[in-house]
C-alpha angles and dihedrals in degrees: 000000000000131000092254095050094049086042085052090045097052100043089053093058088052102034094038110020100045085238107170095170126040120188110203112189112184096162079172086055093212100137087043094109097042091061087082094057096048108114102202105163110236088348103124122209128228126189112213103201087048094058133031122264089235090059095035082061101047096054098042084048113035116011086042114007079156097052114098112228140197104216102193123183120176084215136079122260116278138230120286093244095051092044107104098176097053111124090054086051087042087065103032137073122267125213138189128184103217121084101268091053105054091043082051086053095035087046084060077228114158103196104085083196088078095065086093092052099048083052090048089062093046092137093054090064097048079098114085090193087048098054092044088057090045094053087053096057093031110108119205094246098037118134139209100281088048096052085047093047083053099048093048086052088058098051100052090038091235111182092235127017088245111128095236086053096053088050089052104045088047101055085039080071092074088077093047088111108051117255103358125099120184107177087177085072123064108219125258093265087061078057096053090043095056093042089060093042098248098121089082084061104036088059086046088057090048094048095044088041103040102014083241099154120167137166083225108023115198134183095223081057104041080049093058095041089047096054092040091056098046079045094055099038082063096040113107089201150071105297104240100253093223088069097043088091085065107048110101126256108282090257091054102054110074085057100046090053090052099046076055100053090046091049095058091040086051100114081198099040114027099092088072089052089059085053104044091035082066096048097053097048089048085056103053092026097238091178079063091067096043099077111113102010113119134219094266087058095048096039100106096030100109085165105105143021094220083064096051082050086057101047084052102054093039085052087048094051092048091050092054096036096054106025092127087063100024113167097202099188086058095049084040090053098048089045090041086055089048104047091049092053137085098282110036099030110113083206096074127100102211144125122327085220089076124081105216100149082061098054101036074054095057097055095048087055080047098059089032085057101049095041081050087053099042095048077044079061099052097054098039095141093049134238114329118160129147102251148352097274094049092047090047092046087053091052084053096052105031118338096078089066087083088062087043106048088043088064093045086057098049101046094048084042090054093044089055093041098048082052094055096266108134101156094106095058094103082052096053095059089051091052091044094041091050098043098032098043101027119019085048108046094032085059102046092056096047090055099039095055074079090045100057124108082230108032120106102260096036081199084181092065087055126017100205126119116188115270087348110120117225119228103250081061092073116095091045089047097037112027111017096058085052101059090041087062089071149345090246097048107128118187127190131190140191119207113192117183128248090352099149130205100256076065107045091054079064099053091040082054084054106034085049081053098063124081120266084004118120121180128194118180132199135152148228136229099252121226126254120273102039103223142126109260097033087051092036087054093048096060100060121087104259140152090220144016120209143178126222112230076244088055110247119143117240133187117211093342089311130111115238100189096126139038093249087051098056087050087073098055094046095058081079082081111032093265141119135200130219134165118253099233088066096045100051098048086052109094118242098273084043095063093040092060089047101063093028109139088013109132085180133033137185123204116202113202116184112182102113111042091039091069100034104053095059116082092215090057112031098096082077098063105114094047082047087055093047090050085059097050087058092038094053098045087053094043089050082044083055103047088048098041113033095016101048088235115167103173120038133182122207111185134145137221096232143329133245145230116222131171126174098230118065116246125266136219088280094060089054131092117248082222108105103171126044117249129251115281096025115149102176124011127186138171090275101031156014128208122199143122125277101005119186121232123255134186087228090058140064096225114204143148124245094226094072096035096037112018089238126156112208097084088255121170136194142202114207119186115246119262118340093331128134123229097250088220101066101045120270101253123183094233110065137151131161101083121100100253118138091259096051093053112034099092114185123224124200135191125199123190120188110220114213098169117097094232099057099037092059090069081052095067116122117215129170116231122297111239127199141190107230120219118062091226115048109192125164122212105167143025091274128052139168134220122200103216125187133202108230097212141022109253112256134162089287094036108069129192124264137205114203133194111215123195139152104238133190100213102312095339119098110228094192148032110299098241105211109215135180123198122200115144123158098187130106098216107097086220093066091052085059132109146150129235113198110210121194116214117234105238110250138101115306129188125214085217099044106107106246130168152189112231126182113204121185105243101220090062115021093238119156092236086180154355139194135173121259133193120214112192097141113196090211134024093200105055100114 
């Protein structure tokens, strides 16, 4: 070291530093003739070996306890007990001039010991970029194993100088080029980490963190030994015995189950988790050892993905093998556990390789399934109710979940299955066979028996069902009484075609989820038949409806077979009509300006008829119905919000009847001609004048199901049945079964006062940590957590992360938890989350604490004080 760098170094102590008092030890005395020749402005030098140390004190202390000094001593530093100028040095700043020295000072280190060992890593501060890292993360009263910690931590470019965090970021180096893993290789970090002579300690802190101890250590070992005993540890069954001689020593697994748990839960490193993760249970042929264990043994083993394909088919093969006796909160709670965790969690930023919108997918066709059995279950005998009002009622208030939940099965089914995930597909038969070959036709009978000519009710003859509105009631129940309220009163409503109720009780439970939003929703009586000119028409004020001898539908003389059209007719009543697609896409003013002046506008949405009434599209049905569930709650957002709306309508023309698989000779007519007089014919339906009867076909007048003048008549196949001579398609309406004509009807009212907004606003669950002490005595520990209220359309879900953390330092595994509970008894909104205590030195008076955060945002939801004071380290 030159004069100017030790002149630099020394400035800076005093100028910077605040240094008064400066202690220079060169026992070699090789920098004893360059003192003269410093040049540090009011510093004043002081020779040791030239004053007594008596004297030296008395004037650093008393004549000028303000002056800065330079006490130099060609000498080393002496003992503490021969050092009689200690507590000076004790207080002050020391400098030496070799290498070692100045890093030591640089470094801000106060052990002087540690000067060898700052010499014995040379190579590591050749770097100029490496040392200033490492002086970011250095503290003053660091040792030896910290500095190397740290150094290590800079090599490997590790976000924080932890050790779990140093694991992770360096075997996130394996997929540092692209698809390749060669576990055989170490990656270029490990280079750079035996080139500075850190490997020695890196093995001595995996040895003193996770026991791992090798003649030979290796990363690729240490890797597999890490994952088999998180595996085990998780794992509710005897351990395969070909695996025990790589689970870690007693004292190391705690930590290595939690290095692992943070390293799934890593948004920054946890795609490299998914990958190696794969690689090590392809080494050691985990799906080997998974043979006979069952789902209880598996449940909290988030290892490996070959473990999550094995819950799921296990949970698959329990709900077909015991769907006559399905319990569906069991099967919920198992598919609840999954999706929150590592591999089927759509809040987890891992690897692309992994499908876990599949699986997530999978679990949600699994819930949807045995919820579809055990309401199967219920009803085991069938529909039997006294009379049509009383069965339609019960479709209103239950019985449509069987359409719905069928559709939840088949949209998360065919998600799974578009991503490679077949393992459904035995399932699927089941859900098809019950639905297709039971729900439907059960059904149908039930609700023909009113439909027959000579049935007791001859609903055909009359139409009328008690206090249930028919549709061609709407606009003078629904419209008319809201503009008599006042002049000002302004409706809109949105028509969307073929959106049928089992959907609309989907879009209410959103819409009622959304702040200063409140839903209510009804439903009509639907006209027969159920198509969409004839229920399009319906809907518009008019004094008659009236068919053409061609068959066309007219309103008050005028034809409604368009959305301009039908604005004509609703300028009778200061209104307009436009299609969706066109009002969304105007800006704010835009819209404004649209419905300026309109006391009345129609909305016309087309999503779901328009793909499943084309053959070459209708598989697509149920994605196309839930398009329209997100479509309509944005269109009513926009009419609230950009339009000023305050009262909005949502209705449909008709329902559908869809099934996956296409219909077979037993859902045809046996009809293969039309009959004489026909002027349209569909798949559901025929019009024409002076129809025969049949004993295929349901034979009625539109007069009585429709209020039409114009003596038309219509056939409807019985029950869900297509007419053979126009195809046989999957996606049908038109017909007169209960999901055709029970049109819903909602009604959304946007609530600006303060006093009635407050019961719109939308939460998610309360969550809270039960016992009023929390103290930890072993490695593993239980909370008991509860869920404060049942989920309802204003209570949302919520998924929580829980940890124990040390400031901002999680001391533990980070537990993933949903919770979802509908029910009203406290017991059921219960559940445990187990927590594994990193190994290290803990104080009963150090301030932990468990903290649940919601996973979706990061939020702290809670936090409560917890005492660590373990009775034993070794416990795991």
């Amino acid at each position: 070291m030159d004069t100017r760098q030790i002149h630099d170094t020394l400035n800076r102590m005093y100028k910077e530093e605040g240094a008064r008092i400066v202690f220079w030890n060169d026992p070699d005395k090789e920098f004893q003739t360059i003192l003269p020749a410093l040049n540090l402005n009011g510093v004043n030098i002081i020779q040791l070996n030239e004053l007594g140390a008596l004297e030296v004190k008395i004037r650093v202390e008393r004549e000028d306890p303000i002056g800065r000094y330079l006490l130099y001593s060609p000498s080393e530093e002496p003992d503490y007990e021969n050092d009689w100028l200690l507590d000076v040095r004790l207080y002050s700043r020391n400098f030496r001039a070799d290498r070692a020295s100045i890093l030591l000072n640089e470094l801000g280190l106060k052990n002087l010991h540690l000067r060898q060992h700052l010499a014995d890593r040379r190579k590591f501060f050749d770097n100029k970029e490496r040392l200033q890292k490492l002086k970011s993360l250095v503290e003053p009263n660091d040792i030896a194993s910290d500095l190397d910690r740290k150094m290590i931590a800079t090599v490997v470019k590790a976000e924080q100088p932890e050790w779990f965090n140093i694991v992770r970021t360096l075997y996130h180096a394996y997929t540092d080029n692209g698809d390749e893993i060669d576990l055989q290789t170490e990656p270029a970090t490990w280079e750079q980490i035996e080139k500075f002579e850190l490997d020695q300690p890196f093995w001595e802190m995996a040895k003193t963190t996770f026991g791992y101890s090798e003649e030979t250590p290796t990363l690729k070992n240490l890797l597999l030994r890490l994952f088999v005993t998180d595996y085990m540890h998780h794992l509710k069954a005897t351990p395969p015995s070909a695996l025990l001689h790589l689970i870690l020593p007693t004292q190391g697994r705690s930590n290595a189950v939690v290095c692992l748990g943070q390293w799934r839960d890593s948004s920054s490193k946890g795609s490299s988790y998914d990958r190696l993760s794969e690689e090590v249970a392809a080494l050691i042929h985990v799906e080997d050892y998974l043979l006979g264990l069952e789902i209880t043994d598996l449940l909290d083993v988030m290892t490996f993905l070959v473990v999550e394909r094995g819950i799921a088919s296990r949970l698959r093969e329990r709900v077909h093998q015991t769907a006559d006796m399905i319990n569906p909160d069991e099967v919920r709670s198992i598919a609840t556990r999954r999706q929150a965790g590592h591999w089927a969690s759509l809040m987890v930023n891992g690897s692309l390789v992994v499908p876990r919108k599949a699986l997530h997918a999978v679990y949600d066709a699994l819930v949807a399934a045995a919820d579809s059995f055990a309401l199967r279950n219920q009803h085991r005998d069938g529909f039997a109710f006294p009379n049509a009002t009383a069965l339609y009622r019960a479709y209103e208030g239950e019985l449509f979940r069987f359409d719905q939940l069928y559709r939840h099965f088949c949209e998360a089914a065919d998600h799974a299955e578009a991503q490679g995930w077949n393992i459904l597909k035995p399932l699927r038969e089941l859900i098809e066979d019950c639905y297709t070959n039971w729900y439907v036709p059960t059904l149908a009978l039930a609700w023909g028996q009113f439909l027959a000519p000579q049935g007791t009710a001859q609903l055909l003859s009359t139409w009328q069902l008690d206090q249930i509105p028919n549709q061609q009631e709407f606009f003078n129940r629904q419209v008319r009484p809201r503009l008599e309220e006042a002049e000002n009163r302004k409706v809109y409503v949105i028509i969307s075609d073929a959106f049928r109720y089992e959907a609309a009780q989907e879009l209410t439970q959103e819409l009622n989820g959304t702040y200063r939003f409140e839903a209510t929703l009804a439903s009509q009586l639907g006209v027969l038949p159920s198509y969409t000119a004839l229920g399009m028409a319906s809907l518009l004020p008019y004094n008659t409806l009236a068919f053409k001898p061609n068959g066309d539908v007219l309103v008050d003389g005028k034809s409604t077979s368009s959305t301009e059209l039908r604005g004509e007719v609703l300028e009778s009543v200061e209104g307009m009509a436009c299609k969706a697609s066109e009002l969304v896409a105007m800006k704010k003013e835009q819209g404004r300006e649209l419905v300026s002046g309109k006391r009345v506008v129609y909305i016309y949405h087309d999503t779901v008829d328009a793909i499943g009434d084309k053959a070459a599209t209708e598989e697509k049905t149920f994605d196309a119905v839930r398009t329209a569930i997100d479509e309509l709650t944005s269109l009513v957002a926009y009419v609230i919000n950009s339009l000023n709306g305050n009262h909005v309508v949502i209705t449909a023309d008709h329902g559908f009847l869809f099934t996956e698989s296409s219909p077979g000779e037993p859902e045809k007519s046996k009809l293969d001609q039309m009959p004489n007089g026909t002027v349209r014919a569909k798949k559901r339906y025929v019009i024409g004048h002076n129809l025969p009867d049949h004993e295929s076909v349901w034979h009625g007048k539109t007069a009585v199901t429709a209020g039409a003048e114009g003596g038309m008549e219509f056939w409807i196949p019985k029950a869900a049945n297509r007419f053979h001579f126009t195809g046989g398609a999957r996606f049908v309406h038109g017909g007169a079964m209960l999901q055709e004509i029970v049109v819903p009807v909602i009604t959304v009212k946007h609530k600006k006062d303060k006093s009635t907004r407050e019961d719109t606003k939308v939460k998610s669950v309360t969550v809270h940590v039960l016992g009023a002490s929390h103290k930890v005595t072993t490695n593993r520990h239980r909370f008991e957590l509860i869920q404060a209220e049942p989920v309802s359309e204003r209570v949302k879900p919520i998924t929580l992360k829980v940890a124990i953390y040390e400031g901002d330092h999680a001391v533990t595994n980070v537990e993933t938890v949903t919770f979802d509970s509908t029910s009203d008894k406290m017991d059921d909104r219960k559940k445990w989350i187990h927590v594994v205590l990193q190994d290290h030195q803990y104080h009963k008076n150090t301030a932990y604490r468990l903290v649940l955060r919601d996973a979706d945002t990061g939020i702290e939801q809670q936090s409560v004080p917890v005492t660590i004071d373990r009775v034993f380290a070794d416990d795991f």
